[in-house]
PyMOL Python script that loads the backbone (N, CA, C, O; Angstrom):
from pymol import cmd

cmd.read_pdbstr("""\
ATOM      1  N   UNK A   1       0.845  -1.156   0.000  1.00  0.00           N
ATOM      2  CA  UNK A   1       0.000   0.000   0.000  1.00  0.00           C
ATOM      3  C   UNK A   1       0.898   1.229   0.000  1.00  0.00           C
ATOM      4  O   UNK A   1       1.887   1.165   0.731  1.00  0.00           O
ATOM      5  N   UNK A   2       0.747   2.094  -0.553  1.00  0.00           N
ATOM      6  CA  UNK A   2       0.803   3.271  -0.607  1.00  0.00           C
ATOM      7  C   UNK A   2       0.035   4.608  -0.507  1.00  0.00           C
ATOM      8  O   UNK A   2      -0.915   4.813  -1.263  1.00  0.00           O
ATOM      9  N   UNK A   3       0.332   5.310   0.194  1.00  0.00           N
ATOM     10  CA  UNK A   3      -0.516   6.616   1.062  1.00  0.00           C
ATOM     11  C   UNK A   3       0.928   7.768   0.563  1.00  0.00           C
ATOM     12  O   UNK A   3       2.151   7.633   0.519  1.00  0.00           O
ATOM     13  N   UNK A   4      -0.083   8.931   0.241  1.00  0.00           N
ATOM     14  CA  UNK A   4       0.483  10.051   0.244  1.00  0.00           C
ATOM     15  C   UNK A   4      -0.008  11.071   1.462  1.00  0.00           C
ATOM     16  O   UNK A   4      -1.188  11.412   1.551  1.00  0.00           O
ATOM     17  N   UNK A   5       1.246  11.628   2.605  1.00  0.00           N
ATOM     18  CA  UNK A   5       0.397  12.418   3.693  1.00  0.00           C
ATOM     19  C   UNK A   5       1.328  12.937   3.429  1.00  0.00           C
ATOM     20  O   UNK A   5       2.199  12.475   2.691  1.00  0.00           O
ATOM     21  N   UNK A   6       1.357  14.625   4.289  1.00  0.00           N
ATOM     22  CA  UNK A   6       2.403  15.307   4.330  1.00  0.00           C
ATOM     23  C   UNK A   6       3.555  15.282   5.257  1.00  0.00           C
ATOM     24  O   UNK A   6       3.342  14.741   6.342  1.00  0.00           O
ATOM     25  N   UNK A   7       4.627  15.720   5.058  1.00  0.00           N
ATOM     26  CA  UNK A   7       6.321  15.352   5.192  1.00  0.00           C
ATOM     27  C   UNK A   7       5.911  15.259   6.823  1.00  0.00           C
ATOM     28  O   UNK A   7       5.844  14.241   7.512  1.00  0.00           O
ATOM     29  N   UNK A   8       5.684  16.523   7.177  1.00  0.00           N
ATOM     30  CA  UNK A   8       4.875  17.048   8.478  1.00  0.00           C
ATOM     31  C   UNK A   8       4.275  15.824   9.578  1.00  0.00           C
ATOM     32  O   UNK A   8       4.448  15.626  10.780  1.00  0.00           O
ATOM     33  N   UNK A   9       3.574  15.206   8.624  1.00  0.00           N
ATOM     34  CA  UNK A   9       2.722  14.494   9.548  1.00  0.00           C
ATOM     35  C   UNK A   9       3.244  13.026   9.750  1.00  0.00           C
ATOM     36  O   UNK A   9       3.237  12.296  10.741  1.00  0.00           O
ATOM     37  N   UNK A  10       3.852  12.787   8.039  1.00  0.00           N
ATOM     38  CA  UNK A  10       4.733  11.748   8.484  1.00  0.00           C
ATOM     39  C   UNK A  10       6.054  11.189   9.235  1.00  0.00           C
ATOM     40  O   UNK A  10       6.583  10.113   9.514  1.00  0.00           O
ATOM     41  N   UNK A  11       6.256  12.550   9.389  1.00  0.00           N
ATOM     42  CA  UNK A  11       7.594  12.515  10.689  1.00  0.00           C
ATOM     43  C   UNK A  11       7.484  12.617  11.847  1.00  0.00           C
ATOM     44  O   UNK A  11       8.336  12.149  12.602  1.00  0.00           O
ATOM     45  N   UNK A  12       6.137  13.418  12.390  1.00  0.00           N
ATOM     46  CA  UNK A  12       5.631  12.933  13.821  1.00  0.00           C
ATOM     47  C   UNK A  12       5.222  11.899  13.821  1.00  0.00           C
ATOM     48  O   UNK A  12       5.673  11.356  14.829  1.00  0.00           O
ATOM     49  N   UNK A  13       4.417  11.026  13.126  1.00  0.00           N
ATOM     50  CA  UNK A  13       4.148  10.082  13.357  1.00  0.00           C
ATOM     51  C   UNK A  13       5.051   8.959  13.770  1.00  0.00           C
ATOM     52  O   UNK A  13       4.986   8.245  14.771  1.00  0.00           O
ATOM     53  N   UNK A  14       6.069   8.962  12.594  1.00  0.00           N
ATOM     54  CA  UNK A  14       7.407   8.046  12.688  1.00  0.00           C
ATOM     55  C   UNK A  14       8.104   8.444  14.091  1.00  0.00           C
ATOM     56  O   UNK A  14       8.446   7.502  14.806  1.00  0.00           O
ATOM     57  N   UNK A  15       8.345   9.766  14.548  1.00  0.00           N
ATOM     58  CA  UNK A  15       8.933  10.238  15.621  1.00  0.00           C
ATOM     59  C   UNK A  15       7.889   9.260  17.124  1.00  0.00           C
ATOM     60  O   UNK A  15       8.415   8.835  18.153  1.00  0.00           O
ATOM     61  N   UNK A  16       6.509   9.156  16.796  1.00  0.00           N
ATOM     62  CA  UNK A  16       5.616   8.844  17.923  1.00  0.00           C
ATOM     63  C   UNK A  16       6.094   7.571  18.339  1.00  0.00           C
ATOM     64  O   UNK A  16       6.605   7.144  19.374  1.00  0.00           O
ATOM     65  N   UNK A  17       5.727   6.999  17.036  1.00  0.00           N
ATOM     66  CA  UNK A  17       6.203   5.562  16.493  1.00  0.00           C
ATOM     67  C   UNK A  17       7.657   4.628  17.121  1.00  0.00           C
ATOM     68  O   UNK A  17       7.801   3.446  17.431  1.00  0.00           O
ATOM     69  N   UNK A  18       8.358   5.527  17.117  1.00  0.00           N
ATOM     70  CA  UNK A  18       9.625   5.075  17.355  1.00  0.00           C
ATOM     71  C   UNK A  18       9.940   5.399  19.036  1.00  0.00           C
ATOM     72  O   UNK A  18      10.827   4.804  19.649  1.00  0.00           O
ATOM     73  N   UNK A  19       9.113   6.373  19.616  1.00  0.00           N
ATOM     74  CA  UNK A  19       9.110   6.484  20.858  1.00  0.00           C
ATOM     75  C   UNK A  19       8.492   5.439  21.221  1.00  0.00           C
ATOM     76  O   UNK A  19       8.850   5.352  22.395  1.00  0.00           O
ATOM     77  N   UNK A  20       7.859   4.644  21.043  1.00  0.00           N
ATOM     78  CA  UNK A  20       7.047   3.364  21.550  1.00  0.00           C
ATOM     79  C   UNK A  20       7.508   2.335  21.329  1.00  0.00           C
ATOM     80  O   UNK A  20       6.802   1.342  21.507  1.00  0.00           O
ATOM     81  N   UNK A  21       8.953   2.179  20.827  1.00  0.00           N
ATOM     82  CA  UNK A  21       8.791   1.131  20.037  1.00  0.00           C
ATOM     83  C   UNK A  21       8.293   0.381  18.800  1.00  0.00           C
ATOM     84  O   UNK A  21       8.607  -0.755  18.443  1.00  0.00           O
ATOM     85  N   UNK A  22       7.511   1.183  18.258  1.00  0.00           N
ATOM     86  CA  UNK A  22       6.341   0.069  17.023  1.00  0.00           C
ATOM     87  C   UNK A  22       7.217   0.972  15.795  1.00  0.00           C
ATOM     88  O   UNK A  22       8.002   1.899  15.995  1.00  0.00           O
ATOM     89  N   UNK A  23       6.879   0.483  14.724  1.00  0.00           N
ATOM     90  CA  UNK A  23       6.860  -0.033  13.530  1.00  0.00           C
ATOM     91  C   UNK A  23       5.817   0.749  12.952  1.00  0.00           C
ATOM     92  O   UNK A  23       4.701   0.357  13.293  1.00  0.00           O
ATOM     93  N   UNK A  24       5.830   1.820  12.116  1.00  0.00           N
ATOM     94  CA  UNK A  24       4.690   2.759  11.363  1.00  0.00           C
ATOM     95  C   UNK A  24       3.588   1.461  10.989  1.00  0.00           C
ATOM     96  O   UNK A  24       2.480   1.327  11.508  1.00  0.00           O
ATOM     97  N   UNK A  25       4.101   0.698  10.119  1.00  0.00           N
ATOM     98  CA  UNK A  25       3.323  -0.646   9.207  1.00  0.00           C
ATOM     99  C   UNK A  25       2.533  -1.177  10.352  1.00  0.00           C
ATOM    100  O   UNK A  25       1.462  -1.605   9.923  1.00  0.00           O
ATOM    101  N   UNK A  26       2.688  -1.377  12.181  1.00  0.00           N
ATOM    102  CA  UNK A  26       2.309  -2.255  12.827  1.00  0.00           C
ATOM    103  C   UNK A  26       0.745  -1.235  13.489  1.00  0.00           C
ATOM    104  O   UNK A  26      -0.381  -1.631  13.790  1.00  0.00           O
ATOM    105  N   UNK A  27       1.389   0.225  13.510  1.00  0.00           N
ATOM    106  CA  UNK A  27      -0.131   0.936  14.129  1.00  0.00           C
ATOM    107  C   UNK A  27      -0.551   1.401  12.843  1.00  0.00           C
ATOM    108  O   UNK A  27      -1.650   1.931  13.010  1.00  0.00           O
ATOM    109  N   UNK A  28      -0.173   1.468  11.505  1.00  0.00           N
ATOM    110  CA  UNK A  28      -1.181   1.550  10.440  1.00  0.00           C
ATOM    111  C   UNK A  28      -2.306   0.285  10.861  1.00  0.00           C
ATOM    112  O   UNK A  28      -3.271   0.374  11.620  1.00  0.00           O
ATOM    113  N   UNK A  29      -1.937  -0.619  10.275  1.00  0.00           N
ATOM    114  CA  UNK A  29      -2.295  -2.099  10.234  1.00  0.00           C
ATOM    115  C   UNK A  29      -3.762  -1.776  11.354  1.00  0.00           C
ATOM    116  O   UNK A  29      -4.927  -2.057  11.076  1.00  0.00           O
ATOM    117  N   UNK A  30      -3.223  -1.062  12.749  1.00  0.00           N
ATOM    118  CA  UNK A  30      -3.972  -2.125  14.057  1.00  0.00           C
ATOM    119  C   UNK A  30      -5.095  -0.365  13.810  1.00  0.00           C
ATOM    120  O   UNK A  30      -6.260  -0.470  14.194  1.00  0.00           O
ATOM    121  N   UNK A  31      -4.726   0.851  13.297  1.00  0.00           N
ATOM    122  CA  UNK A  31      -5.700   1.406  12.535  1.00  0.00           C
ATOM    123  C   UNK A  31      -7.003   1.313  11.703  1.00  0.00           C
ATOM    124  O   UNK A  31      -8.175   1.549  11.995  1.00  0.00           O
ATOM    125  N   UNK A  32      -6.573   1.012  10.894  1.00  0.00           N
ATOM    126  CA  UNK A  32      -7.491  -0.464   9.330  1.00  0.00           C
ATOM    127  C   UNK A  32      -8.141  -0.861  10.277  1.00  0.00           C
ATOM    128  O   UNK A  32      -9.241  -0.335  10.444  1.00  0.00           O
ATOM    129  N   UNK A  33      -7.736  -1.818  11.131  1.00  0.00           N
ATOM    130  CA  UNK A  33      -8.564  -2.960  11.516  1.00  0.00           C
ATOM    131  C   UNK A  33      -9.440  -1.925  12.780  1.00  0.00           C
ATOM    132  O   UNK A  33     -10.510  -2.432  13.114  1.00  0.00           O
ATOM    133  N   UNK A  34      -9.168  -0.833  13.353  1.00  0.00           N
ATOM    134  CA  UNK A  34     -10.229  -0.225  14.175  1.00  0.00           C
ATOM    135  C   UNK A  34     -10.946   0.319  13.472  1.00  0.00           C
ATOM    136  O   UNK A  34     -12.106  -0.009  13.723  1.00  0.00           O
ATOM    137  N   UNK A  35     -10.860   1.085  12.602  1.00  0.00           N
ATOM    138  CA  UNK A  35     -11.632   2.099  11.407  1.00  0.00           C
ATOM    139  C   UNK A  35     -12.573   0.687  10.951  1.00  0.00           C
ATOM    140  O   UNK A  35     -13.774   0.824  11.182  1.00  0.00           O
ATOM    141  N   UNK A  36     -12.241  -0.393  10.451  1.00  0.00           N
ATOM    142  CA  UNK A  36     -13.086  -0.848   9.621  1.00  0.00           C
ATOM    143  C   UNK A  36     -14.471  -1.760  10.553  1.00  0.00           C
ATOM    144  O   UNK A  36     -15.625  -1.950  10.170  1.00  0.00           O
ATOM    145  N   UNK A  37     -13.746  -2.229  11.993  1.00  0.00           N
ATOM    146  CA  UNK A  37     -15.012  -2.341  13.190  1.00  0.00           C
ATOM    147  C   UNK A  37     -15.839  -1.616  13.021  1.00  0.00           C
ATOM    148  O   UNK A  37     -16.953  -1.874  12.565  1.00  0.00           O
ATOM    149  N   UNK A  38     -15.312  -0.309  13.456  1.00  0.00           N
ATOM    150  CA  UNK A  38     -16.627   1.088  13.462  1.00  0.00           C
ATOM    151  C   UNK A  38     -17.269   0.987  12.246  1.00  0.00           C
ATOM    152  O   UNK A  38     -18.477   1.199  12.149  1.00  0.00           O
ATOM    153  N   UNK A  39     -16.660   0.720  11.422  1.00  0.00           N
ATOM    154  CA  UNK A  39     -17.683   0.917  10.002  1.00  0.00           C
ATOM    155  C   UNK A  39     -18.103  -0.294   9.339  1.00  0.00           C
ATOM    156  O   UNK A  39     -18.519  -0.347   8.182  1.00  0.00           O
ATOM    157  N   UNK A  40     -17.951  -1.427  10.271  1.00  0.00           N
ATOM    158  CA  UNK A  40     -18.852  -2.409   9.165  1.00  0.00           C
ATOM    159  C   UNK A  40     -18.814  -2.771   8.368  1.00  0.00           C
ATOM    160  O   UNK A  40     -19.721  -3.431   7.860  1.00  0.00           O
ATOM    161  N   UNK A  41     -17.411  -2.438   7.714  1.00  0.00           N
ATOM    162  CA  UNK A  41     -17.238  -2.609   6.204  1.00  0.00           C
ATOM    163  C   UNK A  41     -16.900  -4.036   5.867  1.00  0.00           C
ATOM    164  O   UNK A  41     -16.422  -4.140   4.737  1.00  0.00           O
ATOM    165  N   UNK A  42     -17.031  -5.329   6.631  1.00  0.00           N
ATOM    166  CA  UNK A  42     -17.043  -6.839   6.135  1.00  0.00           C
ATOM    167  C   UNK A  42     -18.890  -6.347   5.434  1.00  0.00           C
ATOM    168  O   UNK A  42     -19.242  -6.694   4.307  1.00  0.00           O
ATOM    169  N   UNK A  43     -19.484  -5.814   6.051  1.00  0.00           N
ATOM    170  CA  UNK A  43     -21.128  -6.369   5.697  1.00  0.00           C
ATOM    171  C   UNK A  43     -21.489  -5.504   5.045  1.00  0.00           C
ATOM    172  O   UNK A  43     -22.648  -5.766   4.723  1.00  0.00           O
ATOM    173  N   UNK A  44     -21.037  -4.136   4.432  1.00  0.00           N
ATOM    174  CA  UNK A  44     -20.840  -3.146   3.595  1.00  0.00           C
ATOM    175  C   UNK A  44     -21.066  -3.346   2.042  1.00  0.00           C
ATOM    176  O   UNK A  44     -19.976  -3.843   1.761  1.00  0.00           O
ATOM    177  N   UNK A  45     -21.646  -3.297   1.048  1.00  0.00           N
ATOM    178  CA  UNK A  45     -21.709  -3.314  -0.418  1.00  0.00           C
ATOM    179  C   UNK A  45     -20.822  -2.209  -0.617  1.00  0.00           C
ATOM    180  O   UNK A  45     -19.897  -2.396  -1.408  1.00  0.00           O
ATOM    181  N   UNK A  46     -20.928  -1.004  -0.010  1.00  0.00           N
ATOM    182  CA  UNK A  46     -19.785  -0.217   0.091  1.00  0.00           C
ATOM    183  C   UNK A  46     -18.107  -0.776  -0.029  1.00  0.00           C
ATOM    184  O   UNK A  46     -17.355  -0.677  -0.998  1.00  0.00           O
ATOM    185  N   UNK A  47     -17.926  -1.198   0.903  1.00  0.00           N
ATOM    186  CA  UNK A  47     -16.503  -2.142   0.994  1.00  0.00           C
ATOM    187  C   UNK A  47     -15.823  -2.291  -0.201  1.00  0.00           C
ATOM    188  O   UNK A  47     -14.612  -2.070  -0.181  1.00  0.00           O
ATOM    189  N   UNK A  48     -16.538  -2.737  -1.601  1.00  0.00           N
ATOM    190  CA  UNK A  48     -16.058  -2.922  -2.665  1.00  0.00           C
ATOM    191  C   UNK A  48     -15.552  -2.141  -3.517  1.00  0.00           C
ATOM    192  O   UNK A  48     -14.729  -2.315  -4.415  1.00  0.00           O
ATOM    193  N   UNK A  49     -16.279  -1.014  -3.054  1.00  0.00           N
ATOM    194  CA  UNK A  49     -16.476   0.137  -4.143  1.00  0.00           C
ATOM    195  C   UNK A  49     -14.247   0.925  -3.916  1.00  0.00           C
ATOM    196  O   UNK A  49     -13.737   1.783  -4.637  1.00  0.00           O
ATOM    197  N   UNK A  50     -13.760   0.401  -3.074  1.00  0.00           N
ATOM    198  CA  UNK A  50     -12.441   0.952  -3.119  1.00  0.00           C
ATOM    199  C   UNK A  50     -11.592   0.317  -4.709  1.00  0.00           C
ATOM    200  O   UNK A  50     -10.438   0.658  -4.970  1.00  0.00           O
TER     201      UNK A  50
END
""", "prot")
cmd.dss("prot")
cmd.show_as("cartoon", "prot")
cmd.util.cbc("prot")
cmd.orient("prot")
């Protein structure tokens, strides 16, 4: 996957990231999988449309 965010946001993040220990790829990932709970998107006709 590929995401375009700005320089900005992707260096705090990486900066957060690396204060914790984790891996950008490991709290993207555990992201996805909260975003897509809240939204239902296994039972979604929506879901496809990406």
């Amino acid at each position: 996957m590929h995401i375009s965010i700005a320089d900005d946001l992707k260096k705090r993040f990486h900066a957060a990231c690396a204060l914790r220990g984790l891996k950008m790829s490991q709290v993207v990932a555990e992201l996805i999988e909260q975003w897509l709970k809240a939204n239902d998107a296994s039972s979604s006709a929506e879901s496809n449309s990406f």
